[in-house]
N, C-alpha and C positions, 0 to 999 in steps of 0.2 A: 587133598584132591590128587589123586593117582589119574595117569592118563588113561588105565583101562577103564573107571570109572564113565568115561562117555559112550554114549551110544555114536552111531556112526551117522545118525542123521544128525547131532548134535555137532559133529565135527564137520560136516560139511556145512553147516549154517554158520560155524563158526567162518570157517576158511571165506562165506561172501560177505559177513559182515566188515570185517578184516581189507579186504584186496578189491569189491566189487559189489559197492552199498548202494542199492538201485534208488537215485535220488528221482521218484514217481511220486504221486499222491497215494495209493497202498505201496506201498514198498514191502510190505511182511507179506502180501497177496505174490508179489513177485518173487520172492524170497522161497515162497512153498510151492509157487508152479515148479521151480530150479530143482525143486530138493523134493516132490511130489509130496504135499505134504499140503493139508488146511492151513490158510489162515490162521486159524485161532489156534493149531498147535504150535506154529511157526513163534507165535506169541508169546505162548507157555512157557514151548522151549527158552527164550533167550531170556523171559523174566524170572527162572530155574537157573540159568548161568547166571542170573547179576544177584542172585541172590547168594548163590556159592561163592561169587566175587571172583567169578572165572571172567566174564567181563565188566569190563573198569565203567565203562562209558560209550556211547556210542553219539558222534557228535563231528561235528567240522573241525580240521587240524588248519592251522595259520602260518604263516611265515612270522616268525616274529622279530626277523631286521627289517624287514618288509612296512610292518605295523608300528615303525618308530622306536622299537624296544633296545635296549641292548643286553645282552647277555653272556655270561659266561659257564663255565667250570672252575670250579672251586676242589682245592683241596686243602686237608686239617689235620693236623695231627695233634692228638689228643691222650692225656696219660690214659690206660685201661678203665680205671676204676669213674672217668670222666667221661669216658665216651659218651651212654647215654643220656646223661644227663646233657653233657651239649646239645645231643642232635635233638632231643627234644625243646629246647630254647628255640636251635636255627627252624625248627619246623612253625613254629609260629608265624616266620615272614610267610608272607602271603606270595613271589617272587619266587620261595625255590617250591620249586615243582618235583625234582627227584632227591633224594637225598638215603644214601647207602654206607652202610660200615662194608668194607675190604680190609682183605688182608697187605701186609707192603707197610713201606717207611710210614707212609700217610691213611689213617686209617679211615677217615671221612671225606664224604665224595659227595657235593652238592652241585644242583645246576641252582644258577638265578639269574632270574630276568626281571629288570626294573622299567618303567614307563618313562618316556622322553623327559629329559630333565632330570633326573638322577644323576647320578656317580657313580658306577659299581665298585671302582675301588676304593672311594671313600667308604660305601655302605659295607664292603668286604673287610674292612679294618674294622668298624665300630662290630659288627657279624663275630671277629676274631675273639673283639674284648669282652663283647657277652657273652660268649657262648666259654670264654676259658680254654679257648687252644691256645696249645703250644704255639703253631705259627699255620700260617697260612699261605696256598700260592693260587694267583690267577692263571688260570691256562684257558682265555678264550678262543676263539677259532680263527686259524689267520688259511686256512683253507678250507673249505666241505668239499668232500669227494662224495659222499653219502648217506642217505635217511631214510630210510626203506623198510621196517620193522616189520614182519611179514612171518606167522610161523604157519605152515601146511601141518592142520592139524588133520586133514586122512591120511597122509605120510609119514608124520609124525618127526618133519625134518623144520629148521629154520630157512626159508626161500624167500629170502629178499634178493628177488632179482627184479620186481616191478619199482624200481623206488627214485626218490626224486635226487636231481642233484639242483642246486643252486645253479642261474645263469651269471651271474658274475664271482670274478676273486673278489677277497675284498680282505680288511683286516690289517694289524701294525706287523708290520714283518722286524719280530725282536731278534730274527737268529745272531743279531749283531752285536747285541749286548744293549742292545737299548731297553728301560723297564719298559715290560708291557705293561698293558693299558684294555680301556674296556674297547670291544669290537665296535669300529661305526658303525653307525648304522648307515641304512639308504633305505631309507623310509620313499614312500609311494605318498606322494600327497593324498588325503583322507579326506572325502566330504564326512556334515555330519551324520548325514544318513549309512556310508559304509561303515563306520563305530556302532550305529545302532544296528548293523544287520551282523557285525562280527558279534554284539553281545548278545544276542538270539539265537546264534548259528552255532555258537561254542558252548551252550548247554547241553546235558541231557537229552538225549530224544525219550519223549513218552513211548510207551511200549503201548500202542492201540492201531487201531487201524489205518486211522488218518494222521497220524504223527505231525503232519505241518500244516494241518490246516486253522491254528491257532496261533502258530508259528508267523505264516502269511499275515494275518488279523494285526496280529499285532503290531507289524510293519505295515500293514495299510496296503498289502496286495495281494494279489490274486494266488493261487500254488503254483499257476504257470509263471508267472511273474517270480515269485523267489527263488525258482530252478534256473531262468533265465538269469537270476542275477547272482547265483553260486557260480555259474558258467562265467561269466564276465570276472569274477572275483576270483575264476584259478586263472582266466587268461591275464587276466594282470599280475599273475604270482602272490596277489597275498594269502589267496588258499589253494592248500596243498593237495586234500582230498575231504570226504566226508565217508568216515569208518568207525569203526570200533577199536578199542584199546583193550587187549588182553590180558590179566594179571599171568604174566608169563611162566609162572612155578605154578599157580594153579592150573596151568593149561598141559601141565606135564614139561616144562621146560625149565627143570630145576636147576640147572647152570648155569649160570652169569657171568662170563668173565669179562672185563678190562683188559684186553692184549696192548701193552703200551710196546713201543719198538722205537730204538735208536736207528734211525735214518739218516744216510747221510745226505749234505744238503745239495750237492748237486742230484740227487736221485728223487727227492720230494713229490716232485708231481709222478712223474712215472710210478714209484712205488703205492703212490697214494688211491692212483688209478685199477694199478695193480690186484690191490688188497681190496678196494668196490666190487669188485667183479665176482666178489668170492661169495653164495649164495649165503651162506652161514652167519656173513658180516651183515649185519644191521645197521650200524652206524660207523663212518670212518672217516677223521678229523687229521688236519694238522695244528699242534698247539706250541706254546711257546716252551725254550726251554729254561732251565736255570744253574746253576754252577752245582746245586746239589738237586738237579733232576735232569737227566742225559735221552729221555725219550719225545721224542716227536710226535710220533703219529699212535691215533689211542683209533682202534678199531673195536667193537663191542660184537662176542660171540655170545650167541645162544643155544643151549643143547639141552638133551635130554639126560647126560651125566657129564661128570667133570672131566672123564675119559674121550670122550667126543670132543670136549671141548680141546684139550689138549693136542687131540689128532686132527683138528680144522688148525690149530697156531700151528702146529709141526709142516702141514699143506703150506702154509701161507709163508712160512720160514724157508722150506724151500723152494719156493717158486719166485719170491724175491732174494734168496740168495743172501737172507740177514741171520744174524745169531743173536745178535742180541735184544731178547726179548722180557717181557714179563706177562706172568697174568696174574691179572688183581680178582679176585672173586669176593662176590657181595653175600655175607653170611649173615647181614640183617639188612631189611626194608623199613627203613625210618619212616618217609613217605613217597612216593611217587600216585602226581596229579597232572593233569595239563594245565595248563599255564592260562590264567583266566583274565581276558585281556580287559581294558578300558571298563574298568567296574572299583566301585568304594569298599576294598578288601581292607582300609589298615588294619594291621594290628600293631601295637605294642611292643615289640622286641623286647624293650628295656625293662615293661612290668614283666614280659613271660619270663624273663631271667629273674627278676627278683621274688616271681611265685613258686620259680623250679629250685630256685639257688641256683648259687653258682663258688 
């Protein structure tokens, strides 16, 4: 998928699915008034993108320290000839939601997120032994500066500048040498009914008219009633927005990089803050360090070639006034999913390891 391949009413329907998902009882009705455009092509259109797998999903995004979880970044290093064969073992947890080969010492890059009562670093040790890496490092979050994944496809630029940041710090502060550890959480107390409205709200939306009026049913209320209580549900922070998720290379945004950056530690927030502000960045973390990992803060660029990508870290290098930097680029997509909360996903690690080898 080339990005001249879209039409331009295709990219503007993109850009509201994305930033400004009219949660109404027709929302495609309101989607085509925006974009002058029927109904029922409005339809066509986005059921044409999820078939090209230009869009991932279109569904409620969650906080998930918010929702009890704890989660990390994961990284692996793995001999060559083992890489895929790992990453297809680790794709079997149900927990890691993204998971990328890059280039750099570490050549796999997973997120995962476990439900209350876990251990991530226990589950990251036994993750190591099946899967056959080399070794393995935690680097959860012990800051969020930013989350905001946004690409302007009638400009054809990455503009995360609408995006959420976290109301509190939170996280083990290792710069001291202490071993990190999985991120606390600060979970929201959950009635049973907000579980049963995250496990509805975090599917799929159907592609028809009334997209929630089954949705409601299910939960036993009205449509006015379930918009009402997505509204209460960001004002408590456990949800973030209700959008789409783009397969970011098929949308013409074939560059990914990993910008990790050696920060020093009294500049942490500032720098951190810094580096948010920059439209380009999508996501921008401080993580922990280790005696054989010297970068801090991992900001995630996305472009339209690797040449961009390099002149947004060059921008952001001199505006914080840092050198030492890296970019990690993702040269295969193992898998990236959202993270599907308070549902009976097990699977087997141990058999998928011994069906794949190892």
């Amino acid at each position: 998928m080339y990005r001249d391949e879209f039409e331009p009413i295709d990219r503007e329907i993109m850009n509201i699915l994305q930033s400004d998902f009219p949660l109404v009882r027709e929302p495609f009705r309101v989607i085509g008034e925006r974009c002058e455009a029927d109904e029922s092509e409005v339809i066509a259109r986005v059921k044409e993108l999820k078939r090209k797998n230009v869009v991932r999903q279109i569904g409620a995004i969650f906080d998930t320290r918010r929702l009890g979880y704890t989660s990390t970044l994961v990284a692996m290093r793995f001999p060559e000839d083992a890489l895929d064969r790992g990453a297809q073992i680790l794709n079997a947890h149900p927990g890691i939601s993204h998971n990328y080969a890059r280039n750099g010492e570490f050549n796999l890059w997973f997120t995962l997120a476990l439900p209350p009562g876990k251990d991530i670093a226990s589950e990251v040790h036994k993750l190591t032994r099946l899967s056959g890496a080399e070794t393995s490092r935690l680097l959860p979050t012990i800051r969020f500066f930013k989350i905001g994944v946004n690409f302007d496809m009638v400009n054809r630029v990455s503009n995360a500048t609408d995006y959420f940041v976290p109301d509190t710090q939170y996280g083990n502060d290792t710069r001291n040498g202490a071993t990190p550890a999985a991120v606390p959480t600060a979970a929201t107390d959950l009635s049973k009914f907000d579980i049963e409205f995250v496990r509805e709200l975090q599917e799929d939306l159907p592609l028809e008219p009334r997209p929630f009026d089954d949705m409601a049913d299910r939960l036993d209320l009205t449509v006015t009633e379930l918009f009402a209580k997505a509204d209460e549900m960001m004002d408590r922070k456990l949800m973030r927005r209700y959008a789409a998720v783009l397969h970011h290379r098929r949308a013409g945004f074939s560059a990914n990089a990993m910008a990790v950056w050696n920060v020093p530690e009294g500049r942490s927030v500032a720098v951190g803050q810094q580096m948010a502000e920059h439209p380009a960045v999508t996501h921008c973390y401080e993580r922990p360090r280790y005696d054989d990992w010297r970068f801090s803060h991992f900001t995630m660029i996305h472009a339209v070639t690797r040449g961009e990508c390099e002149e947004i870290a060059r921008d952001i290098a001199t505006e914080t006034e840092l050198d030492d930097y890296q970019l990690l680029y993702s040269h295969r997509e193992y898998k990236k999913t959202r993270v599907r909360y308070f549902v009976d996903d097990n699977v087997d690690v141990e058999r998928a390891a011994a069906l794949i080898g190892t």
